[in-house]
C-alpha positions as CSV (number, residue, x, y, z in Angstrom):
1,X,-7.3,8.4,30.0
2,X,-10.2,6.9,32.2
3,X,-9.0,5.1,35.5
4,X,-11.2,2.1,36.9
5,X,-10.6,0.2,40.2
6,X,-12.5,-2.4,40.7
7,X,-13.0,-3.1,44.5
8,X,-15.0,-6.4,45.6
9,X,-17.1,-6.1,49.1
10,X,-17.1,-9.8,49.7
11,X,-14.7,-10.2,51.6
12,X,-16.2,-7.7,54.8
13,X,-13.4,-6.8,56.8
14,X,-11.0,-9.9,55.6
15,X,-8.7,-7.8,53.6
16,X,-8.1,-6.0,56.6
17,X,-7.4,-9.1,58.7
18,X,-4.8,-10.6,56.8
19,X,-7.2,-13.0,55.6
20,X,-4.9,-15.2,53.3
21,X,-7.4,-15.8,50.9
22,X,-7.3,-12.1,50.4
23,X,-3.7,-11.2,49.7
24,X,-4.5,-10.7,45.9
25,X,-7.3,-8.0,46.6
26,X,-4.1,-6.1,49.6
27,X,-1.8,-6.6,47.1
28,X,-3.9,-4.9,44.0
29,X,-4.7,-2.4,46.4
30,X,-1.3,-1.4,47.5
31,X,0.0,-0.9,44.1
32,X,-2.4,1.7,43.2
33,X,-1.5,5.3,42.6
34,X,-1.0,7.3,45.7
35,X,-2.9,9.1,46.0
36,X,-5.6,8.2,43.2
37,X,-7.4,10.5,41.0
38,X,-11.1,12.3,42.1
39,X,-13.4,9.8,40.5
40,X,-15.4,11.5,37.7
41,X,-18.4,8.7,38.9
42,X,-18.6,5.8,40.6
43,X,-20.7,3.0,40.0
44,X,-22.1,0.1,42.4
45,X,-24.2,-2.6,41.7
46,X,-25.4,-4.8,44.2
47,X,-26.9,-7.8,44.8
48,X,-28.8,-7.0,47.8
49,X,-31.1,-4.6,46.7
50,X,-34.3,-5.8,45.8
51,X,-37.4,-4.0,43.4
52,X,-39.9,-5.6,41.6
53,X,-38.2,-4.4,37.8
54,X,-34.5,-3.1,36.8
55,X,-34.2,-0.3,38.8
56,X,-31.1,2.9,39.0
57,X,-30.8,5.5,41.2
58,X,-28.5,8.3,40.1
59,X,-27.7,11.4,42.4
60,X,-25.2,13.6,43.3
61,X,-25.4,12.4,47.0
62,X,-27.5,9.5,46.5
63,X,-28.7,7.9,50.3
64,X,-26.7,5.4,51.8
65,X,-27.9,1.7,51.4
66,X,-27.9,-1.0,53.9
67,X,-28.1,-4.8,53.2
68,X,-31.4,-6.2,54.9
């Protein structure tokens, strides 16, 4: 059986602040299996990269990304 998390970036470092508005996101977090499977793939879509059509990148060690 597949496992997915689901782990929004928008809050930055909030989560970590205790950041009320992020106690759902701590609290999701904490009840995770310890420690959690190897992930067989990971997948991130962002909003902050920009190319002129649809674009993927798939790698084994892809390069790291930084918002502009």
């Amino acid at each position: 059986m597949a496992q997915i998390i689901y782990v929004s970036h928008g809050g930055g470092p909030l989560p970590l602040l205790g950041d009320a508005s992020h106690k759902a996101m701590v609290d999701f977090l904490r009840e995770l299996p310890s420690p959690p499977r190897p992930p067989e793939a990971i997948l991130v879509i962002s909003a902050h990269w920009e190319e002129r059509a649809a674009t993927l990148l798939g790698a084994r060690n892809p390069p790291l990304a930084y918002d502009c």
